[in-house]
C-alpha positions in Angstrom: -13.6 -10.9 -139.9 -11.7 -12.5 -142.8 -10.5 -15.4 -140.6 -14.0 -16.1 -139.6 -15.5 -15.9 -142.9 -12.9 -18.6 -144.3 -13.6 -20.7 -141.7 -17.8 -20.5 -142.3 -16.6 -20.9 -146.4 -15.6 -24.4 -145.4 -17.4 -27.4 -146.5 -16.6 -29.4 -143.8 -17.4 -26.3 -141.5 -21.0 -26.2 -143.2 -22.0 -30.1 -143.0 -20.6 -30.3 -139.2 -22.9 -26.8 -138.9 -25.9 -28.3 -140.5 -25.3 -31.3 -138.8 -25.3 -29.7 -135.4 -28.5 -27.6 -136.1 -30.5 -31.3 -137.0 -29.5 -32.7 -133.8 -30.6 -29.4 -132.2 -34.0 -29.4 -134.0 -34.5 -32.9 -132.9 -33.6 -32.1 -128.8 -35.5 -28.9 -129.2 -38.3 -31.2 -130.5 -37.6 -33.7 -127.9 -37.8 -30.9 -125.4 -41.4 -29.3 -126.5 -42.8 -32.4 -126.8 -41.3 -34.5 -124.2 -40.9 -32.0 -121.6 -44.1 -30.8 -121.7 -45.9 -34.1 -121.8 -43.5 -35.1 -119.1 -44.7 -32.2 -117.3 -48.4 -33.6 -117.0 -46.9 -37.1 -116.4 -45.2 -35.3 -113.3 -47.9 -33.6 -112.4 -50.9 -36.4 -112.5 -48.5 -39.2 -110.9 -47.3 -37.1 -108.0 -43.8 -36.7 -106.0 -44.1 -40.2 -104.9 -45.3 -42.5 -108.1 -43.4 -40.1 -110.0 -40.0 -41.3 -107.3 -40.9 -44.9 -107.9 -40.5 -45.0 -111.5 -37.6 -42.7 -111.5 -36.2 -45.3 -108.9 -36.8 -47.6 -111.4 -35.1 -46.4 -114.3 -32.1 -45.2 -112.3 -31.5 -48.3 -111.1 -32.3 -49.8 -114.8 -29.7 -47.3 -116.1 -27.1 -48.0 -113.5 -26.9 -51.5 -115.4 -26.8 -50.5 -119.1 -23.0 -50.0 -119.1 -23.0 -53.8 -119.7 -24.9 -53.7 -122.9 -23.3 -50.7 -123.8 -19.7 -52.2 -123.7 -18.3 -48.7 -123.6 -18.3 -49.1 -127.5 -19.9 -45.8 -129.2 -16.3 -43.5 -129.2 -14.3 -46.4 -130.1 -17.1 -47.2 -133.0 -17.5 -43.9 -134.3 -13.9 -43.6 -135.0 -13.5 -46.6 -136.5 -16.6 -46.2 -138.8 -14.9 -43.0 -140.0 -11.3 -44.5 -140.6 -12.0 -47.9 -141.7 -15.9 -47.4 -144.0 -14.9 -50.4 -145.9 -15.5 -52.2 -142.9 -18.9 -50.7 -141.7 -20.6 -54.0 -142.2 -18.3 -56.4 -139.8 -17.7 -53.4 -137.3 -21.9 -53.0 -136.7 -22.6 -56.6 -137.0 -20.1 -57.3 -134.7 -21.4 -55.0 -132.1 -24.7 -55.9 -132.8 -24.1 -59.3 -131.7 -22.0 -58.8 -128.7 -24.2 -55.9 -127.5 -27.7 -58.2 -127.6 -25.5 -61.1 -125.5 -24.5 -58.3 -122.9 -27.8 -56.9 -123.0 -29.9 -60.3 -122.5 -26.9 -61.2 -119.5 -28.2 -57.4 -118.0 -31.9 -58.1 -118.5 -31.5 -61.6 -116.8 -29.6 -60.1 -114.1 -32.7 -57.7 -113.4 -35.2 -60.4 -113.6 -33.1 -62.7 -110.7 -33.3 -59.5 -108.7 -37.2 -58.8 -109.0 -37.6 -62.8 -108.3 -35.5 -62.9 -105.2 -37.4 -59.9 -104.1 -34.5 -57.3 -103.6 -36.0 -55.0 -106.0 -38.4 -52.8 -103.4 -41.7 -52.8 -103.5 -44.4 -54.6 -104.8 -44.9 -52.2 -107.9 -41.2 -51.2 -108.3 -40.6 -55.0 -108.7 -43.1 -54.7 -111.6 -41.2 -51.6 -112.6 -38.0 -53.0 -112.8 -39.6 -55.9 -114.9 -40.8 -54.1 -117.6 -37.8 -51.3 -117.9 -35.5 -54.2 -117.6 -36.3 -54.6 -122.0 -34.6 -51.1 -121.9 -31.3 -52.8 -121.7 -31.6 -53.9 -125.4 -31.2 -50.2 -126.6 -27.9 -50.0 -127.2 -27.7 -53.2 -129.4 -30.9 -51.9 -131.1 -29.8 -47.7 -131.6 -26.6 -48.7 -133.3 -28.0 -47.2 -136.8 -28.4 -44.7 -135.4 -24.4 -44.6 -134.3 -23.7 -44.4 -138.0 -26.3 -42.1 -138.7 -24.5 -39.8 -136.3 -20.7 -40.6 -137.6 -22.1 -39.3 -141.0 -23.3 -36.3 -140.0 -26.6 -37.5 -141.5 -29.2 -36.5 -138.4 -31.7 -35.0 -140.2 -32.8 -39.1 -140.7 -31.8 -39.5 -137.4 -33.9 -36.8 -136.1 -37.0 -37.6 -138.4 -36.9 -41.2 -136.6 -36.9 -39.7 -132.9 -39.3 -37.3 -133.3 -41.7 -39.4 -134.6 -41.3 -42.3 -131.7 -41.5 -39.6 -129.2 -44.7 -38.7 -130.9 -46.7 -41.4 -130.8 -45.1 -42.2 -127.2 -46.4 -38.4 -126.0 -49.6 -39.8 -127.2 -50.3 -42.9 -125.5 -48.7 -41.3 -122.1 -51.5 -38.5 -122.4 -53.8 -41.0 -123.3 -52.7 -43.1 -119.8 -53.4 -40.0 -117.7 -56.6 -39.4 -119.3 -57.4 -42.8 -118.4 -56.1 -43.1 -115.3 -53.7 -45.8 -115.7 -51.7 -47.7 -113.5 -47.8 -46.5 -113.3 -46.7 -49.6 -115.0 -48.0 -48.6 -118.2 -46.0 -45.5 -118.6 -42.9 -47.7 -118.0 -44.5 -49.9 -120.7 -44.4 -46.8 -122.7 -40.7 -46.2 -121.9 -40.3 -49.6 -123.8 -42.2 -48.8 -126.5 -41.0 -45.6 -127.3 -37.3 -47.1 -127.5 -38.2 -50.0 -129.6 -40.1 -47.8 -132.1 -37.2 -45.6 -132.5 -35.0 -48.2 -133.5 -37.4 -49.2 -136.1 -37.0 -45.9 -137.4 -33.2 -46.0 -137.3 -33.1 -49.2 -138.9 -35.6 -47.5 -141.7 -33.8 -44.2 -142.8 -30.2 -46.2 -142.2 -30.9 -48.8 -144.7 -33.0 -46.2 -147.2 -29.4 -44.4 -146.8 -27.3 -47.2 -147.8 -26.5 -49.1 -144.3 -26.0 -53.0 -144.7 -25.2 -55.1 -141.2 -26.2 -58.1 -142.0 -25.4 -60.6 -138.5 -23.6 -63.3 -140.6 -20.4 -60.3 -140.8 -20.4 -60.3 -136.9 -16.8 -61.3 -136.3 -15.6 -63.0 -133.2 -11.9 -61.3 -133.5 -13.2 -58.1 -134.5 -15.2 -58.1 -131.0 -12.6 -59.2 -129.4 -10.1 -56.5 -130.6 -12.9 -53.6 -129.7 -13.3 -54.9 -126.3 -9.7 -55.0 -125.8 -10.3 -51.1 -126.4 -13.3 -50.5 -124.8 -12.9 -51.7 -122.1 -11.9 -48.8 -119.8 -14.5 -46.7 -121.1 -17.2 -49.4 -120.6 -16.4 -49.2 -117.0 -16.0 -45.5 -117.1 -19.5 -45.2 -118.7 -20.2 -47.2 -114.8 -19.2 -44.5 -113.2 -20.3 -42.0 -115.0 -24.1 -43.7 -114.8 -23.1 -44.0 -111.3 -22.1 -40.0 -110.4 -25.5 -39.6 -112.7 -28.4 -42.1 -111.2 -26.7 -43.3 -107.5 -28.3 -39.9 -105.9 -31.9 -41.1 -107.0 -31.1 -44.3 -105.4 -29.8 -43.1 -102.3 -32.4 -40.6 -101.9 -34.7 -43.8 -102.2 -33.2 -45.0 -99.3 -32.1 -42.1 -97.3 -35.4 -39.8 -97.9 -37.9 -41.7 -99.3 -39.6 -41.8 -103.1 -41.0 -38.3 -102.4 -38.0 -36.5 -102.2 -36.8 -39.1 -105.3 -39.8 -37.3 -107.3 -38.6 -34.0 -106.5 -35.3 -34.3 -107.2 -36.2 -35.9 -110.8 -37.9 -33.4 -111.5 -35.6 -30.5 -111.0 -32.7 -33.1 -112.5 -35.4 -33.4 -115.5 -35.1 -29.8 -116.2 -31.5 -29.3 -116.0 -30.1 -33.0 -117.7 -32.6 -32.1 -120.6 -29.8 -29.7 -121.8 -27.3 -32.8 -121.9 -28.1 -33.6 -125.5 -25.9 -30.7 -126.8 -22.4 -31.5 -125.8 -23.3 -35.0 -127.7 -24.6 -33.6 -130.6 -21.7 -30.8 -130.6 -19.1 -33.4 -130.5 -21.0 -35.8 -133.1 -20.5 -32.5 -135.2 -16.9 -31.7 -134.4 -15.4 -35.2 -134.4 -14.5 -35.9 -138.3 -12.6 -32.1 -138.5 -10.5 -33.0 -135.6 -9.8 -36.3 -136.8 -8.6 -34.8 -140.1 -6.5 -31.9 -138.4 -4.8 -34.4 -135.9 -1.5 -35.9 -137.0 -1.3 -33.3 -140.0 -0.5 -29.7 -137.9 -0.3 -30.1 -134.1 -0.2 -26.5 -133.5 -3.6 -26.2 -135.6 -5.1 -29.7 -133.4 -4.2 -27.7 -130.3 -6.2 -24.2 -131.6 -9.0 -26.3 -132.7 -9.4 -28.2 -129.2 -9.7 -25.1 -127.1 -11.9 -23.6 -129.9 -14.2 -26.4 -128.8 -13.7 -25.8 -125.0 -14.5 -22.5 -125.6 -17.7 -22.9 -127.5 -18.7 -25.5 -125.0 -18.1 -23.5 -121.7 -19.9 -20.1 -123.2 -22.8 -22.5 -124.5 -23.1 -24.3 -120.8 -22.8 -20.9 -119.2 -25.7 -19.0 -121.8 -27.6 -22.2 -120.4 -26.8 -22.3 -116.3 -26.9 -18.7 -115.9 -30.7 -18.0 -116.6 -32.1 -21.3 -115.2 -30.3 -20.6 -112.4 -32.1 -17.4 -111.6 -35.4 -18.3 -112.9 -35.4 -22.0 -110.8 -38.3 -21.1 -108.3 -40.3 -19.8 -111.1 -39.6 -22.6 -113.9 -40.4 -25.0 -111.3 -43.8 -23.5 -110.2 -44.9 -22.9 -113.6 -44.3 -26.4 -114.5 -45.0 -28.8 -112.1 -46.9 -26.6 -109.6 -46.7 -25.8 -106.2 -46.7 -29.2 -105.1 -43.4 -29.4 -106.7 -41.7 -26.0 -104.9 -38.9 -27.8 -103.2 -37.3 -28.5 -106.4 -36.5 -24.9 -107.5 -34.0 -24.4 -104.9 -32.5 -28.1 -106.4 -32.6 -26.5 -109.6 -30.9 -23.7 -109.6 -27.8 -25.8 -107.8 -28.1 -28.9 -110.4 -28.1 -26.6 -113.5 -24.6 -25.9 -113.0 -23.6 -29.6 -113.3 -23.8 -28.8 -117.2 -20.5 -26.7 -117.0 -18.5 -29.4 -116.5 -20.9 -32.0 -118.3 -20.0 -29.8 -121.5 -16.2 -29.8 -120.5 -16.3 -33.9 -119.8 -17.6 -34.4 -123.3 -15.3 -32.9 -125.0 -12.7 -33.8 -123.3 -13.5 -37.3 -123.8 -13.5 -37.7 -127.4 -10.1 -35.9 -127.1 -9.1 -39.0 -125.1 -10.5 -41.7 -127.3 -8.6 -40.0 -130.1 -5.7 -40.1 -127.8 -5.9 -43.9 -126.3 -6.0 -42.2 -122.7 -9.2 -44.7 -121.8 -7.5 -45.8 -118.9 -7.0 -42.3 -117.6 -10.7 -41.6 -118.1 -12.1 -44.7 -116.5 -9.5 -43.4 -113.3 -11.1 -39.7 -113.9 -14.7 -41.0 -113.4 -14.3 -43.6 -111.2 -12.9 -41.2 -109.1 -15.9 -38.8 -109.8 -18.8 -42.0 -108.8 -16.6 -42.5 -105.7 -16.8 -38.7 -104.5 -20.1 -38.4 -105.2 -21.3 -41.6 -103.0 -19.4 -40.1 -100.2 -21.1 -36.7 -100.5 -24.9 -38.2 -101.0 -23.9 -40.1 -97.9 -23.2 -36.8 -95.8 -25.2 -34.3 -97.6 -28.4 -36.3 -97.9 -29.4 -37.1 -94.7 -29.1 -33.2 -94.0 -30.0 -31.5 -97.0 -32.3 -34.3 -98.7 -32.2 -33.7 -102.6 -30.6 -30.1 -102.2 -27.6 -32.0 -100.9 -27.6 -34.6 -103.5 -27.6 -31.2 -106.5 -24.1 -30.0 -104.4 -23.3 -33.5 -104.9 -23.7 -34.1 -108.3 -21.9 -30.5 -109.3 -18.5 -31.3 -107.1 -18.0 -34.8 -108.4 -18.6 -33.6 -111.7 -16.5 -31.0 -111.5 -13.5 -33.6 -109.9 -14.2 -35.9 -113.1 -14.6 -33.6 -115.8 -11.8 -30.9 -114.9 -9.6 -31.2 -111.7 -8.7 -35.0 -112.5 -7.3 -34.0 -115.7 -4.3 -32.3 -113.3 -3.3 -35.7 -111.9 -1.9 -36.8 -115.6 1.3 -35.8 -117.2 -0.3 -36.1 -120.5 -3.7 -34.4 -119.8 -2.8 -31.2 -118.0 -2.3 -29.5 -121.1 -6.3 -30.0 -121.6 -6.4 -29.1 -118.1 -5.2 -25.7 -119.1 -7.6 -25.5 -122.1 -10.6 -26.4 -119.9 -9.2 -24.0 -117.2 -8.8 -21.0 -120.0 -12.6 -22.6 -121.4 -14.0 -21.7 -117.8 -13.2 -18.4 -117.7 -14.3 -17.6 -121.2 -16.7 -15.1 -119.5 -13.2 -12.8 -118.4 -12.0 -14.1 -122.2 -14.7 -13.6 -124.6 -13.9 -10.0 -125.4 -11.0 -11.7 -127.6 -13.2 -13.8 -129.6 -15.2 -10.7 -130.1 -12.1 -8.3 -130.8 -10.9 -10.7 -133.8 -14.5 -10.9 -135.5 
């Protein structure tokens, strides 16, 4: 009890704490308001207009690795190490990140024009959610919001964009509108919450003024980033290729069934972000000072990461047939069953986070761009043999293997990770383990 009460004593303990329960607040938020308007969105556009939008933003997604340049780990570490240098680091980013994005965007719009984009109205789709791709250039306040454990602005900021958006979509159903407005919503709601980034950063001291962009500065984080820009491919890839593969395979009914059960169970992946956002600056300071203390401290954050994905798998898992009919309706039964498999997915999303930071802090980028190529491949290969005879339920025991290769079994294959293998392996069976934790309080 002692042990525990020094920890909670700390300062750094309390702002990481408080820091954790804004992010929460704003994903609990997010979830209330957003799921449930989502829920009448689901409901009034149906399996199938509900698959052709979520065809288009998959395939939208798939593509914002490019604007993304695999740059947020790298950036938050150096925002913490170097602050001096806050102003050429963001600028920098900035810059490269609206080039990539723009190249992305243009790339979208040669696709609608030469007609490969589907249909008629998921050409139009594709069109409109193509503006998406500017998000990452535009939510990089929000970056350093995050590295400074300041989310409370942060939150404030999402919560009121997803507001007004929850609105206008329930103002589009009352109206009847056409499905290309609620992609146009989609757009709006991500450009008015980087104008409240933007805001509450500045108000708290931010300054990125374009004319500190640095051409060698972008060069040397690319130089970085590089592996984890294409790892963020194949993690978008192991995340988004079943929706597009259902497209084809199954049709955009079975795509509208299988977003929503993924709806209900990726909600959830918010908290291994916000948890690591939290953790990050304490194991920074710990590393290179005690190794013995580093090492305690990782599986510490296995451990709460594996007993927080199980508290969350465990009950949705049970209660899938009934969450599902409750929210969407009957129309919507099919996706209980794909529920209750895809929930689990979260174990080893929870593990894969964490474990990735631990790489960035280690330079092992290469070894996670392997890991989760190696996870997008393996889950191709299953859509393509569970699809066609399970439909969606095959692409859920798709998603949860080739998570569970990327996340934990790959870290076997390297000399220098299999020690995290062991953490994440003692992390997974923190149900046989927990009576320790309990023992020492």
């Amino acid at each position: 009890m002692q042990e525990m009460a020094e920890v909670l004593a700390k300062p750094g303990f309390r702002k990481a704490a408080a820091n954790f329960g804004w992010l929460f607040a704003e994903r609990a938020g997010r979830f209330v308001i957003g799921t449930v308007v989502g829920l009448f969105v689901a409901r009034h556009l149906g399996p199938e207009r509900l698959g052709a939008l979520s065809y288009g933003v998959a395939l939208v997604t798939l593509l914002g690795f490019v604007p993304a340049l695999g740059l947020d780990a790298i950036l938050k570490r150096e925002l913490l190490q170097s602050p001096e240098r806050t102003a050429e680091l963001l600028a920098s980013s900035f810059v490269a990140r609206v080039l990539a994005g723009v190249l992305a965007g243009g790339s979208v719009g040669i696709a609608v024009w030469a007609g490969w984009g589907g249909t008629g109205e998921e050409a139009r789709l594709l069109a409109v959610l193509a503006l998406g791709l500017l998000q990452p250039a535009l939510f990089l306040p929000e970056l350093w919001l995050q590295a400074h454990l300041r989310a409370k602005a942060a939150a404030v900021a999402q919560l009121g964009a997803l507001a007004v958006a929850s609105g206008v979509r329930l103002w589009l159903i009352a109206t009847d509108a056409p499905l290309t407005a609620f992609a146009w919503v989609l757009v709006g709601e991500m450009a008015a919450g980087a104008a409240g980034f933007f805001a509450v950063a500045r108000r708290a001291g931010l300054r990125m003024p374009v004319v500190a962009a640095r051409r060698a500065t972008v060069r040397r984080l690319l130089a970085e980033a590089w592996p984890l820009m294409f790892a963020s491919l194949a993690i978008v890839v192991y995340m988004k290729i079943d929706e597009v593969m259902l497209r084809h395979l199954a049709g955009p009914a079975e795509v509208g069934v299988y977003a929503a059960a993924a709806r209900l169970s990726e909600v959830w992946y918010f908290l291994p972000t916000a948890l690591a956002s939290s953790v990050l600056p304490a194991l920074l300071r710990v590393k290179g000072q005690d190794a013995s203390e580093y090492a305690r401290q990782q599986q510490r954050y296995y451990d709460v990461s594996a007993a927080a994905a199980y508290a969350l798998s465990v009950p949705v898992a049970l209660a899938a047939p009934w969450i599902v009919r409750t929210a969407y309706g009957a129309e919507f039964a099919a996706a209980g069953p794909i529920l209750a498999v895809h929930i689990w997915s979260s174990v080893f999303v929870f593990l894969g986070v964490a474990r990735g930071q631990w790489l960035v802090n280690e330079g092992l980028q290469t070894f996670y761009l392997a890991a989760t190529a190696a996870g997008a491949v393996a889950n191709v290969g299953l859509n393509f043999i569970f699809i066609p005879r399970w439909g969606g339920l095959g692409a859920a025991w798709a998603t949860v293997i080739s998570y569970g290769l990327a996340a934990w079994l790959a870290s076997y294959c390297h000399p220098a990770v299999r020690a995290t293998a062991a953490m994440q392996t003692r992390a997974l069976l923190i149900p046989l383990r927990g009576w320790s934790y309990l023992r020492r309080a």
